[in-house]
C-alpha positions in Angstrom: -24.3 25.7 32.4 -23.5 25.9 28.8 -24.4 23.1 26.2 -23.0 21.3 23.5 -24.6 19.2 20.7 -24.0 15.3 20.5 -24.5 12.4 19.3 -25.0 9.1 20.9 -25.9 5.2 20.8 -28.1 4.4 24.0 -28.0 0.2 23.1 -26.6 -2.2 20.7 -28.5 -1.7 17.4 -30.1 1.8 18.3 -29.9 4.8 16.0 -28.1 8.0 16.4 -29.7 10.6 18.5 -28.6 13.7 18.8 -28.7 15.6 22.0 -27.6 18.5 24.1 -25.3 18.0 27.0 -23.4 20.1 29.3 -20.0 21.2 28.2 -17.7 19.7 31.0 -15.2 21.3 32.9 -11.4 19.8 32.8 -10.3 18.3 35.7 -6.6 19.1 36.9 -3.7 17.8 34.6 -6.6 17.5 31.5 -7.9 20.6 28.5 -11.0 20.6 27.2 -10.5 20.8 23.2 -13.4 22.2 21.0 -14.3 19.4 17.9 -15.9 20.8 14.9 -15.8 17.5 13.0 -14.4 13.8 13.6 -13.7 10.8 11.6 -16.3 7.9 11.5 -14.5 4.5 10.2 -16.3 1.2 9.7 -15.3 -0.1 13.4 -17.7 2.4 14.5 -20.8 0.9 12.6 -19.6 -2.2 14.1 -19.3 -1.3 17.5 -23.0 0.7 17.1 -24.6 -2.5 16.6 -23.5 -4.6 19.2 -20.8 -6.7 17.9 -18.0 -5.6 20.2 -19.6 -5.3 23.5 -17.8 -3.4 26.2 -15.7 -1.4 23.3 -16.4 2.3 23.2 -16.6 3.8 19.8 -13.0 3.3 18.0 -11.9 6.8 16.2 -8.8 6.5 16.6 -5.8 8.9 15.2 -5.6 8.0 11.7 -7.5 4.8 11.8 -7.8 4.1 8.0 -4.4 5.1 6.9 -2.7 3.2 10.3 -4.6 0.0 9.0 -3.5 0.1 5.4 0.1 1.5 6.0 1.0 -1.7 8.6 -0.7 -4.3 6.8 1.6 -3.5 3.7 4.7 -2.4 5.7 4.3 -6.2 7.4 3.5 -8.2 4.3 6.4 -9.5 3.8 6.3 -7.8 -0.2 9.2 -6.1 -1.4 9.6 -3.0 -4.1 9.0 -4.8 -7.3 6.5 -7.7 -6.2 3.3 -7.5 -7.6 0.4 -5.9 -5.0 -3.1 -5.7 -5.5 -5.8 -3.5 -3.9 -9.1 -4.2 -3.8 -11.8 -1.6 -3.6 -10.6 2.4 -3.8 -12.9 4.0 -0.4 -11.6 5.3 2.9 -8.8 2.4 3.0 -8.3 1.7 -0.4 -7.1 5.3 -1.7 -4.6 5.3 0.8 -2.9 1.4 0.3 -2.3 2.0 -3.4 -0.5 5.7 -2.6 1.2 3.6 0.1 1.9 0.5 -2.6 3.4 2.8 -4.8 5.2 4.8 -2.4 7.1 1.4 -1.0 7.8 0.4 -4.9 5.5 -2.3 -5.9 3.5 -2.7 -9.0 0.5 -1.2 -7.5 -2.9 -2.6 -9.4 -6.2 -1.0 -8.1 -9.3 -3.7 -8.5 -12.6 -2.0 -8.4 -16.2 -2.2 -9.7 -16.9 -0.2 -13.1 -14.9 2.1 -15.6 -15.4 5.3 -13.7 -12.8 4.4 -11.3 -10.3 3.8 -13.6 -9.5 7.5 -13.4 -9.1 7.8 -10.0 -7.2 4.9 -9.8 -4.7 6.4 -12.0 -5.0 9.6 -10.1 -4.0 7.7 -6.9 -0.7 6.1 -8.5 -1.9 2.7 -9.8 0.0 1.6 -12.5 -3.3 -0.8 -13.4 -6.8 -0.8 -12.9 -9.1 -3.9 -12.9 -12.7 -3.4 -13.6 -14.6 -6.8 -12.1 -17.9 -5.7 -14.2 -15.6 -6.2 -17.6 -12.6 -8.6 -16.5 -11.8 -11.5 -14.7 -9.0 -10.7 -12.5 -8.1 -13.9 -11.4 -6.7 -14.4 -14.8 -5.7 -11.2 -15.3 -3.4 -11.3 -12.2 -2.6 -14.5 -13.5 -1.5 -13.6 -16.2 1.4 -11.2 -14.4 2.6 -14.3 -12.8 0.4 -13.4 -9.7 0.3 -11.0 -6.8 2.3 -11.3 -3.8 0.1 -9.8 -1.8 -3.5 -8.7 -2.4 -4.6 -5.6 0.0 -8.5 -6.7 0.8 -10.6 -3.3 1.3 -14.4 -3.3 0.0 -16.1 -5.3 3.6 -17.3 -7.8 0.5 -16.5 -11.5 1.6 -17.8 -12.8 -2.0 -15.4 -10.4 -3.7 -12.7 -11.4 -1.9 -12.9 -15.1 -1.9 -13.0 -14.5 -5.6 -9.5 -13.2 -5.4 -7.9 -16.2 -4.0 -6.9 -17.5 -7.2 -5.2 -14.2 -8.3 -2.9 -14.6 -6.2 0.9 -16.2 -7.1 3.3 -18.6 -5.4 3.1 -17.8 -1.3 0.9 -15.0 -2.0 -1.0 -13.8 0.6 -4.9 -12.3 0.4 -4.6 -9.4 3.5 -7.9 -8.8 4.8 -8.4 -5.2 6.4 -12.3 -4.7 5.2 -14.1 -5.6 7.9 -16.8 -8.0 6.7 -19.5 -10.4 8.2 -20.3 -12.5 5.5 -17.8 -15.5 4.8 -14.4 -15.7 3.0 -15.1 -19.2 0.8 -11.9 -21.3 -0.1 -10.9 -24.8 -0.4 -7.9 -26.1 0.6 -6.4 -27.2 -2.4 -6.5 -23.6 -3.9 -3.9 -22.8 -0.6 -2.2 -25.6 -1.1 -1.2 -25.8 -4.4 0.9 -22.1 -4.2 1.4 -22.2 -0.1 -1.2 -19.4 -0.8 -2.5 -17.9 2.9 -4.7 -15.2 4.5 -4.4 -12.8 7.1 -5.8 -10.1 9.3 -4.5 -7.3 10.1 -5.0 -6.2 13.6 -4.8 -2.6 14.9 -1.9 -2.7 17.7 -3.5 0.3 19.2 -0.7 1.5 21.6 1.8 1.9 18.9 -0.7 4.3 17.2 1.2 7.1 18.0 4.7 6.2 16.3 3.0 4.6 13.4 1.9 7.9 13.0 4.7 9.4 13.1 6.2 6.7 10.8 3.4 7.0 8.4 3.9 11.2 8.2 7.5 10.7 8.2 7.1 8.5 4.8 5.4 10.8 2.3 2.9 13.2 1.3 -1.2 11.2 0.7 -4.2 12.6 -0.8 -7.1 12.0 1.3 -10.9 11.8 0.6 -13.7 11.9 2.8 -17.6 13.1 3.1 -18.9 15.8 4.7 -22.2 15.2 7.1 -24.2 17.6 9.1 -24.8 16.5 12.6 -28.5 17.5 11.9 -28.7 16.3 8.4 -32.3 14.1 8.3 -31.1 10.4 7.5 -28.0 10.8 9.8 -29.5 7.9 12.0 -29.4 5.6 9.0 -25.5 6.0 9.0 -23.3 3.1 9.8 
């Protein structure tokens, strides 16, 4: 029977192995689609060690751009307001295209000055380097975002941002982190500041998509891996 190459997670915690399987024949009513490459996001790191038992591994349709596109389109922002994004990977280069497509004043946060290009390059009318500013104040200073788009899985970094944000501003977590947000509550209190997650509502995936295509043209970025490059079990 004819083979095929794959790559699997035989527990919780295990590394990748890569094996050879038999190609499978489609049962009535199904096809059998040939993949040459898939997209890995952060759920599937999490769900490779164990911390979402019972979940097969998440790739889902557009996972990164779905995340970022409905945790702005729900904010409650509107063109004009102030939005922030931290960290410019997979789901940060998409929410500050998306910011700036749906009219805010789109600032890009990230960690040194050669980002700052790319930033630009992505539509930021801003950048904040942490390494050289504070941006608490900076924010601050602009009267304080509305909404601050939370990308780099960094709890540290974004419990920093609490403070940058203005009067019933809202700190939208999307990085998926396992290390602490820290706040007190008088820095909530004092602007009716809040947080929120943004959950995936997977059975809409399909006309988010379509929404999503529907509202512009994105760059995308992403890294190439080998199925047999040496390290590939190290991934996560």
């Amino acid at each position: 029977m004819p083979q095929m190459t794959a790559v699997h997670v035989t527990r919780p915690g295990a590394p990748f192995e890569i094996v050879q399987r038999s190609i499978p024949e489609p049962a009535p009513d199904q096809v059998r689609i040939k993949v040459q490459a898939c997209g890995v996001c952060h759920s599937d790191a999490f769900v490779k060690e164990g911390h979402w038992p019972g979940l097969e591994y998440p790739r889902a349709l557009l996972c990164a751009g779905i995340a970022t596109f409905n945790s702005l389109r729900h904010s409650g922002a509107v063109a004009g307001d102030l939005v922030a994004v931290q960290g410019l990977g997979g789901l940060g280069h998409l929410g500050i295209q998306f910011a700036l497509k749906m009219g805010f004043r789109t600032v890009a946060i990230g960690r040194g000055k050669d980002k700052e290009q790319l930033a630009k390059d992505l539509g930021a009318h801003h950048y904040l380097d942490t390494d050289r500013v504070n941006v608490a104040e900076e924010l601050t200073k602009q009267g304080g975002a509305s909404v601050i788009l939370a990308t780099a899985p960094n709890g540290k970094a974004m419990s920093s941002l609490i403070d940058a944000l203005g009067v019933d501003g809202t700190l939208l977590v999307v990085g998926a982190s396992a290390d602490p947000i820290t706040v007190t509550p008088i820095q909530l209190i004092g602007k009716r500041r809040s947080i929120r997650v943004a959950l995936r509502d997977r059975p809409r995936f399909r006309g988010d998509a379509q929404l999503l295509r529907a509202h512009g043209e994105y760059a995308q970025w992403s890294n190439d891996f080998h199925l047999n490059k040496p390290g590939l079990h190290t991934i996560a």
